[in-house]
Biotite code that builds the C-alpha atoms (Angstrom):
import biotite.structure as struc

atoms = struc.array([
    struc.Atom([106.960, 101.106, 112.321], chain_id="A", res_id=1, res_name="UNK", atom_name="CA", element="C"),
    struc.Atom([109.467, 100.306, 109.406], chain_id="A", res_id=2, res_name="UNK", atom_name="CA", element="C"),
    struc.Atom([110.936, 98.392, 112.027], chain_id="A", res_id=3, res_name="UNK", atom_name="CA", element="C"),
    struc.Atom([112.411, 100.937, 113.764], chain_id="A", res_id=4, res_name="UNK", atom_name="CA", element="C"),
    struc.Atom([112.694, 101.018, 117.370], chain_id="A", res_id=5, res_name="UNK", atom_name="CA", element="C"),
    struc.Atom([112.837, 104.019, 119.824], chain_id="A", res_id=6, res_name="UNK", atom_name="CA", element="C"),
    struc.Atom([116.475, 104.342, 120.421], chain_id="A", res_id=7, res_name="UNK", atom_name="CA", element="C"),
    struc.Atom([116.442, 104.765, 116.319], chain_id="A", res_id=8, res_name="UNK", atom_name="CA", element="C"),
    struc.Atom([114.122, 107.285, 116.389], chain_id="A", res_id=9, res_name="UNK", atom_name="CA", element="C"),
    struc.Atom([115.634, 109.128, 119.037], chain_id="A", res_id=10, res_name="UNK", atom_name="CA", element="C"),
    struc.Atom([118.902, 108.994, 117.110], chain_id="A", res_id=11, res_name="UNK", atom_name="CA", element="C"),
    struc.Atom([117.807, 110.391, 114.199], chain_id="A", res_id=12, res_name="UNK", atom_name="CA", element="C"),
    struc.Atom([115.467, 112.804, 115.612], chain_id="A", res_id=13, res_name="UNK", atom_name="CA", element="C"),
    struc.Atom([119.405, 114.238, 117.662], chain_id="A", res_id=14, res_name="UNK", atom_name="CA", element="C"),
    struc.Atom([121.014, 113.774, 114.080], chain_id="A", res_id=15, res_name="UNK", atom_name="CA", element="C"),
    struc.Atom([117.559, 116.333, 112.845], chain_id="A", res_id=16, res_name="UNK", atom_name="CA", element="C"),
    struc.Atom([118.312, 118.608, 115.442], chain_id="A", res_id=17, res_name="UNK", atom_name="CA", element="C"),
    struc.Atom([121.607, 118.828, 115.138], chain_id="A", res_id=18, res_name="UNK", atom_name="CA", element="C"),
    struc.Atom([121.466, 119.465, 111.333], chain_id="A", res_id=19, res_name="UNK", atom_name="CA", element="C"),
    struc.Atom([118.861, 122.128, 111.746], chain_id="A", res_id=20, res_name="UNK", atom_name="CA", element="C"),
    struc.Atom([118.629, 123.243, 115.386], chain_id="A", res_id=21, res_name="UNK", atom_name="CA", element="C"),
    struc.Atom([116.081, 123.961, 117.586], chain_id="A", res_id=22, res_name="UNK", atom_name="CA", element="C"),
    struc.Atom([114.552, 126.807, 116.153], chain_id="A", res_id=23, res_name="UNK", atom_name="CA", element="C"),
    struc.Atom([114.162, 125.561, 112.772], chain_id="A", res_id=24, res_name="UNK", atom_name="CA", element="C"),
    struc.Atom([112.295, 122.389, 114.071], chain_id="A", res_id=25, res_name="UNK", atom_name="CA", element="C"),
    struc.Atom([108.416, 123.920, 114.530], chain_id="A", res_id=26, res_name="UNK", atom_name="CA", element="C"),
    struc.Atom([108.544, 125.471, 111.229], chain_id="A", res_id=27, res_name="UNK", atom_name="CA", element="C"),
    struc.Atom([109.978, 122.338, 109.537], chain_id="A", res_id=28, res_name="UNK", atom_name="CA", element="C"),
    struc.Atom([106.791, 120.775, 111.296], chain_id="A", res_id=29, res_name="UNK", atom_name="CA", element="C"),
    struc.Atom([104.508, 123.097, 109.909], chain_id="A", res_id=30, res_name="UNK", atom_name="CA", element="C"),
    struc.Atom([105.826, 122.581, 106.778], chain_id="A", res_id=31, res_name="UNK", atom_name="CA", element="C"),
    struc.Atom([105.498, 119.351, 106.406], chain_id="A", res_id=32, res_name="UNK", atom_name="CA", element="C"),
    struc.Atom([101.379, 119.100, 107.957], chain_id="A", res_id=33, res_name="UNK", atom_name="CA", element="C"),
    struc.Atom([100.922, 121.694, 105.420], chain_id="A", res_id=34, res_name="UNK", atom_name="CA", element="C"),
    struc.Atom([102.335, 119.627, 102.489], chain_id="A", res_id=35, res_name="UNK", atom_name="CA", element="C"),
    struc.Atom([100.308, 116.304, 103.672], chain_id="A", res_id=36, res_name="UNK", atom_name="CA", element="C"),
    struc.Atom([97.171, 118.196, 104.039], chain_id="A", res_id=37, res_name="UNK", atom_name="CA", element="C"),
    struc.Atom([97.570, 119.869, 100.374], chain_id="A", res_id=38, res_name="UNK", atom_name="CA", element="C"),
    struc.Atom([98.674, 115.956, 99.124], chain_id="A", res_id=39, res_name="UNK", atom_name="CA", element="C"),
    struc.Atom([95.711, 114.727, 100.240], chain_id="A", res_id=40, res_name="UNK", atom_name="CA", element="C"),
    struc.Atom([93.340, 117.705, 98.812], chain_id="A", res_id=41, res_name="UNK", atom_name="CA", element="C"),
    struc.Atom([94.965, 117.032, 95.889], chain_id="A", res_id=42, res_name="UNK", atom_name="CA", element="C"),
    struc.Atom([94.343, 113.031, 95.697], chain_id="A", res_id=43, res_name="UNK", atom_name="CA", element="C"),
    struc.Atom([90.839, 113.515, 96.707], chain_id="A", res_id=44, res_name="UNK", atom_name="CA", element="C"),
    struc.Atom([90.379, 115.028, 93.585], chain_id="A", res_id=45, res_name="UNK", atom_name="CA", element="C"),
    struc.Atom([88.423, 117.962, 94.984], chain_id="A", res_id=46, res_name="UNK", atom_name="CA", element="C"),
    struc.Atom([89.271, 121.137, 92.363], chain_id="A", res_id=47, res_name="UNK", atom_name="CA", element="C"),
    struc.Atom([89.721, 124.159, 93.997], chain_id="A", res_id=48, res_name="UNK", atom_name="CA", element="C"),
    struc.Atom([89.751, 126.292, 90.734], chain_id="A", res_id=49, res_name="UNK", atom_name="CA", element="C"),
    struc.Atom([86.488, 125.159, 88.191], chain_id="A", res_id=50, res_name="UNK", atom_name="CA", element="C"),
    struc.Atom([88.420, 125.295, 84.425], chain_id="A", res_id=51, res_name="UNK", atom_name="CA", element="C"),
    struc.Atom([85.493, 124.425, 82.392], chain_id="A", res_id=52, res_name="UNK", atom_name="CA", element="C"),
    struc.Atom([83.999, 126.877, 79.606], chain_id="A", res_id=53, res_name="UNK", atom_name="CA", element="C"),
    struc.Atom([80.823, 128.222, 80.327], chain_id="A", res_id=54, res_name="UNK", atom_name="CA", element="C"),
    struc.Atom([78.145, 127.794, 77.997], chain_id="A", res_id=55, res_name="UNK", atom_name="CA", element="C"),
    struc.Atom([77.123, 130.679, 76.138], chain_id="A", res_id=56, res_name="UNK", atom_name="CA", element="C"),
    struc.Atom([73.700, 132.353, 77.182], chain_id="A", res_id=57, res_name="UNK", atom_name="CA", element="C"),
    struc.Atom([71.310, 133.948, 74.536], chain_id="A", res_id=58, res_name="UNK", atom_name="CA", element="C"),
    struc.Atom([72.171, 137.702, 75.814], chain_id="A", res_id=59, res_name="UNK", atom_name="CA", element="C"),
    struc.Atom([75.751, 136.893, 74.913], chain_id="A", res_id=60, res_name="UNK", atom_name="CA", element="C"),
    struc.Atom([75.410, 135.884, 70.771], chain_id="A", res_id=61, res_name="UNK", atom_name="CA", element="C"),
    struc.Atom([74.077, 139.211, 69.859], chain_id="A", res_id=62, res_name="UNK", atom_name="CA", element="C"),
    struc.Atom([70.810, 138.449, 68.990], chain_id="A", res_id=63, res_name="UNK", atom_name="CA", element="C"),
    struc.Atom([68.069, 140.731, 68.349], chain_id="A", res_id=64, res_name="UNK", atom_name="CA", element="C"),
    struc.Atom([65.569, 139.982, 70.753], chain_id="A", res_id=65, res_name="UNK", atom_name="CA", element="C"),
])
């Protein structure tokens, strides 16, 4: 992986903690699942809002009927 091995990874997960404690470390987690899974909604190119106009209906116009 990147060709890092596991004493790498264990030192910079200790520099991680260090910088941001223990406590901070779930929500950092969190944080960052949350930011993949909303990447990849994104690039899936699913909308979750429909923009388009709607296309007038014959009630609408004002027509006499």
């Amino acid at each position: 992986m990147f060709g890092l091995g596991a004493s790498e990874l264990l030192v910079i997960l200790a520099i991680v903690v260090v910088i941001f404690g223990g406590r901070r470390l779930p929500e950092l987690g969190s944080g960052f699942g949350k930011a993949i899974k909303n990447f990849k909604a994104g690039m899936s190119g699913e909308d979750e809002i429909d923009v388009t106009p709607r296309k007038p209906d014959d009630a609408s116009r004002g027509g006499s009927a």
